[in-house]
C-alpha positions in Angstrom: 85.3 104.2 156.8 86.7 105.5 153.5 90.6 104.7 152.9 91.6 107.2 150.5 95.0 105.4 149.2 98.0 106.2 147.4 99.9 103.6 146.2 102.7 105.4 143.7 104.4 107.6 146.2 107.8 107.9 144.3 110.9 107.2 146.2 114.5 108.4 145.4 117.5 107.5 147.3 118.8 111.1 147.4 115.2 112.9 148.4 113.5 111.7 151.7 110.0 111.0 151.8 109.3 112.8 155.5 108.1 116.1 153.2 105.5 113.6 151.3 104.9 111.3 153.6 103.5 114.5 155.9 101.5 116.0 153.4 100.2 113.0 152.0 98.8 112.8 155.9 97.6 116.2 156.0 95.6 116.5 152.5 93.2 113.0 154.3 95.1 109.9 153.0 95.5 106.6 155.0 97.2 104.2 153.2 100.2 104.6 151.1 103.0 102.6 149.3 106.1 104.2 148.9 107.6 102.9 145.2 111.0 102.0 144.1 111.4 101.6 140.5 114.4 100.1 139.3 115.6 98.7 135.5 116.6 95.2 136.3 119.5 93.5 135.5 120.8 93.7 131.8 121.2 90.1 130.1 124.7 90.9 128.7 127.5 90.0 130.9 129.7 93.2 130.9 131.4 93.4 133.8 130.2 95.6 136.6 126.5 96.4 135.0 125.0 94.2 137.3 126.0 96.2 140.6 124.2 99.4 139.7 120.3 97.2 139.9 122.1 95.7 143.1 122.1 99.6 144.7 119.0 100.0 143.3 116.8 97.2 144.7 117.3 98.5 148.1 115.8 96.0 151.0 112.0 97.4 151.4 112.8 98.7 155.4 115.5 101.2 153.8 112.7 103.1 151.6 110.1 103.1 154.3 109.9 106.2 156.9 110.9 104.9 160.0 108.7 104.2 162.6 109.9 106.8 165.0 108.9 109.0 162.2 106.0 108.3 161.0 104.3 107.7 164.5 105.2 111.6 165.2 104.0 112.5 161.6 101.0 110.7 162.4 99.6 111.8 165.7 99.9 115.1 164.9 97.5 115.0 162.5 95.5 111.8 163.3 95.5 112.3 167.1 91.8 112.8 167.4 90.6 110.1 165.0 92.7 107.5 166.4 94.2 106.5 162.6 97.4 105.7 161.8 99.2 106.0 158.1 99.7 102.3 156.7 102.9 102.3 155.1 103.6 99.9 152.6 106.3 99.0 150.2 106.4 98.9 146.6 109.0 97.5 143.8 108.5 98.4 140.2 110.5 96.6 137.3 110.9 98.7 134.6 112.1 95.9 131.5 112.6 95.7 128.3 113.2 91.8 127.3 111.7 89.2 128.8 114.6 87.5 130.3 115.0 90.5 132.4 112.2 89.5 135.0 113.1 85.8 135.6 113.7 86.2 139.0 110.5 87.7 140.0 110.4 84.9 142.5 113.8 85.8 144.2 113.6 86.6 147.5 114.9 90.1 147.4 111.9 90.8 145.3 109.2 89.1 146.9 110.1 90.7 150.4 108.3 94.1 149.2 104.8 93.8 149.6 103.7 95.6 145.8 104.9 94.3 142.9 105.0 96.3 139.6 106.1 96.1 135.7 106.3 98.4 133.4 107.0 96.7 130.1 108.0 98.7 127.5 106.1 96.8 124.4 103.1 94.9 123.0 104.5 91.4 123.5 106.0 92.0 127.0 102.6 94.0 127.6 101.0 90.9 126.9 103.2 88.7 128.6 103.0 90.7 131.9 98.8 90.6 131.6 98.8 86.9 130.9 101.8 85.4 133.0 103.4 87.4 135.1 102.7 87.2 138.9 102.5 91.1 140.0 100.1 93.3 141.6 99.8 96.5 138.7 101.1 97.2 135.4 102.3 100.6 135.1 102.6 102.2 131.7 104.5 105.4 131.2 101.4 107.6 130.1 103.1 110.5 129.2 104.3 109.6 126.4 102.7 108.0 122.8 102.5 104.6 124.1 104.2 102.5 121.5 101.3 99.8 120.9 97.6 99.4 120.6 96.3 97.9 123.9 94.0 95.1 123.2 91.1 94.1 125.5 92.3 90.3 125.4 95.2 91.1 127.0 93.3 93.6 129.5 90.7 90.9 129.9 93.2 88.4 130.9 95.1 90.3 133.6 91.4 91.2 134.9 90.6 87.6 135.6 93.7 87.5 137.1 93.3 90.6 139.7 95.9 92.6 138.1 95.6 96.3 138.3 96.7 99.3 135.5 98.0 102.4 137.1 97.3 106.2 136.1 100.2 108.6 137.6 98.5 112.2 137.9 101.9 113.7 138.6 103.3 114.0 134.9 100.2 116.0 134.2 100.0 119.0 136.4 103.6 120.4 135.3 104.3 119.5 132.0 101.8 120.4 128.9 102.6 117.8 126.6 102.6 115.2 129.2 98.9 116.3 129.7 98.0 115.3 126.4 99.6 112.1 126.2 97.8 110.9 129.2 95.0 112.4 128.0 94.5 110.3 125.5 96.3 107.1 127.0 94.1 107.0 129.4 90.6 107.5 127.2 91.9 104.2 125.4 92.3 102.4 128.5 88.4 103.4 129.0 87.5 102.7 125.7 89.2 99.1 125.5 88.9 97.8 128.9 85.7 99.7 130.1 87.4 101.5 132.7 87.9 98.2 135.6 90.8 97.8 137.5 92.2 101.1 137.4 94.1 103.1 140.2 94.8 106.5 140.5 98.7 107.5 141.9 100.8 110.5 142.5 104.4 109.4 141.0 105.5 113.0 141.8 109.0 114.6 142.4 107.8 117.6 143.9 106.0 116.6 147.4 104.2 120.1 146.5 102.3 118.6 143.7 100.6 116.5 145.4 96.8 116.3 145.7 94.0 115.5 147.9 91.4 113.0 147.1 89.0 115.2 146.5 91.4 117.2 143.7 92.5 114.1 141.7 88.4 113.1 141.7 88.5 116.2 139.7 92.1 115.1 137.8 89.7 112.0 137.4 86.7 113.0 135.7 88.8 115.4 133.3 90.4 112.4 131.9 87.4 110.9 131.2 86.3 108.3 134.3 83.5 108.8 136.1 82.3 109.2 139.2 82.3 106.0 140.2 85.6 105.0 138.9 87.5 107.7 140.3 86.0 107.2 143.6 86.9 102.9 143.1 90.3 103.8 141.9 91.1 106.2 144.9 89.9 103.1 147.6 88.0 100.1 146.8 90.4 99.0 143.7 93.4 99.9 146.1 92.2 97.7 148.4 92.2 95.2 146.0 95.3 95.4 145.2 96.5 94.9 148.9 94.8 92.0 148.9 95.9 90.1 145.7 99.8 91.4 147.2 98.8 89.2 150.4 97.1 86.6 148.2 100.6 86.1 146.4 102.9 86.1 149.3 100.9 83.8 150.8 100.0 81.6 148.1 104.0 81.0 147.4 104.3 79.0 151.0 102.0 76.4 149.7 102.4 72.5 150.4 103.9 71.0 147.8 102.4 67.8 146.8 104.4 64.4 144.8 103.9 60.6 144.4 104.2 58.2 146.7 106.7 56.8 143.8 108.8 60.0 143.6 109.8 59.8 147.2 113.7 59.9 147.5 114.5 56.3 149.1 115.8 58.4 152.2 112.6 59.9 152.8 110.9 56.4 151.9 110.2 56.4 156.1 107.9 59.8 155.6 106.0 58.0 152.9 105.6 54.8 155.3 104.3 56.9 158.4 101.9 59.0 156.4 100.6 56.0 154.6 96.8 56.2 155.4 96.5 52.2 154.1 99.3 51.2 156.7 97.9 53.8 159.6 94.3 52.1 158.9 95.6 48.2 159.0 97.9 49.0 162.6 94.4 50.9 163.6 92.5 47.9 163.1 94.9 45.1 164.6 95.2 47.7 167.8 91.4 47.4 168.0 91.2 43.8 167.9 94.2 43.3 170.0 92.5 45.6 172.7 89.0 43.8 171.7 90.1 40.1 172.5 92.2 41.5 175.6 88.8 43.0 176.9 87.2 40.2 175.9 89.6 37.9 178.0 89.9 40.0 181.0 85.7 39.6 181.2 85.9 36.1 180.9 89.0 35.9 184.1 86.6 38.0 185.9 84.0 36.4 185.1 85.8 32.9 186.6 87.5 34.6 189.0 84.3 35.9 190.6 82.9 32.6 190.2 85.7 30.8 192.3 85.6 33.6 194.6 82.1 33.5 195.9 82.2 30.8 198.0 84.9 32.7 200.2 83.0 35.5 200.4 79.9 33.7 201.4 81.7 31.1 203.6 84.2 32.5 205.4 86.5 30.3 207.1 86.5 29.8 210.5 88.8 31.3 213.2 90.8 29.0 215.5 89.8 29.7 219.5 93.0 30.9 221.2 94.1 29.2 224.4 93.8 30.8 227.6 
């Protein structure tokens, strides 16, 4: 079954998503991530500048459609295929230094399930490929991008399962937009070949959304072909759920440290898990219950041999007087 996704539906605190999330449903999609995008922290320390990226990085359940919600959404247009919408959540950190996405790790981050970037220049662009542990790179399309790409850097966040986003929303309103991702988009095909591309909505206007069959046709005027619209509609979606999961799980990993780098306190967990120790206690238990067995044959042994006589000879019962 074909999964036509969506993974750029843009969220804003003052505009609900019921009207996209329901036509979204009704023009054939299945999946889609609804995406806050949010300018991180400044690194100055003016007072108050931190509390606006606070309000911004909402907790993931506040931007979703509630359940309630999107179960009526659903069934009244999935009813008789038995589907539901998969709703997902999606953070996007629009930065401009590189100390503004330390805490990519935080927790408030790491409990959406999509992580983004958009960086806003060639050394950051590079850095996000190469380092960075996100999902896509976004780029703003729509306007002159202010660096070449470079296929090493493309190359690198390929063996890395990163993905590059193309928002078709910008395009269908605004003329000069058109152009710029136009020819933002060709360069991405010349330089990278065309992998790891998917294609979003980013719209304002829940009206200007499209069916998957309308952006294949967004997708081969910008150059892709068949094939790559098709992947970047579905199979490179996908993907991209799965190298989310692949992160979140990956960061609830054992840790592993010398014996010698135990704490003293936690010298006793060392001790007990010490396969060396484990193996010499197995070994003495063994022998121990080897010689026990070995002595318990040889009493049974004796005792069997002191015993036959009574059972052969049994002694003789005394006549009772009359």
């Amino acid at each position: 079954m074909v999964l036509f996704t969506d993974l750029g539906v843009k969220w804003k605190e003052d505009t609900p998503v019921d009207d996209k999330i329901r036509r979204l449903i009704k023009l054939g999609y299945r999946q889609v991530a609804i995406n806050n995008a949010v300018l991180p922290p400044p690194t100055g320390k003016t007072k108050g500048k931190g509390e606006n990226q606070k309000k911004q990085l909402k907790d993931p359940r506040d931007i979703l459609l509630p359940e309630q919600k999107l179960r009526l959404h659903s069934n009244v247009q999935l009813i008789d295929t038995g589907s539901k919408l998969k709703q997902l959540s999606r953070l996007t950190l629009i930065f401009s230094k590189a100390e503004q996405v330390h805490n990519l790790h935080s927790a408030d981050i790491q409990a959406y399930d999509i992580l983004a970037v958009q960086p806003s220049d060639k050394d950051l662009f590079h850095m996000a490929c190469q380092t960075l542990e996100v999902d896509i790179i976004s780029l703003d399309l729509s306007e002159p991008l202010p660096f070449n790409v470079k296929y090493p850097s493309l190359h690198a966040a390929y063996e890395r399962g990163i993905h590059f986003e193309i928002q078709y929303g910008p395009l269908i309103r605004d003329q000069e937009a058109r152009k710029n991702i136009i020819t933002n988009v060709q360069t991405l095909i010349e330089v990278g070949k065309g992998k790891n591309l998917i294609l979003t909505s980013g719209c304002e206007n829940p009206l200007d959304l499209r069916g998957p069959y309308d952006v294949r046709v967004l997708g081969l005027m910008l150059g892709l072909s068949e094939l790559k619209v098709r992947a970047a509609l579905t199979t490179n979606c996908q993907s991209v759920l799965s190298h989310a999961a692949a992160r979140k799980s990956g960061r609830s990993m054992v840790s592993v440290m010398k014996l010698d780098d135990v704490e003293e306190k936690n010298a006793w967990i060392a001790k007990a898990t010490d396969t060396d120790l484990l193996d010499e206690g197995s070994s003495a238990e063994d022998s121990s219950s080897s010689d026990n067995s070995d002595d318990d044959d040889d009493d049974d042994d004796e005792g069997n041999t002191k015993r036959a006589p009574k059972d052969v000879c049994s002694p003789k019962r005394k006549k009772r007087k009359l």
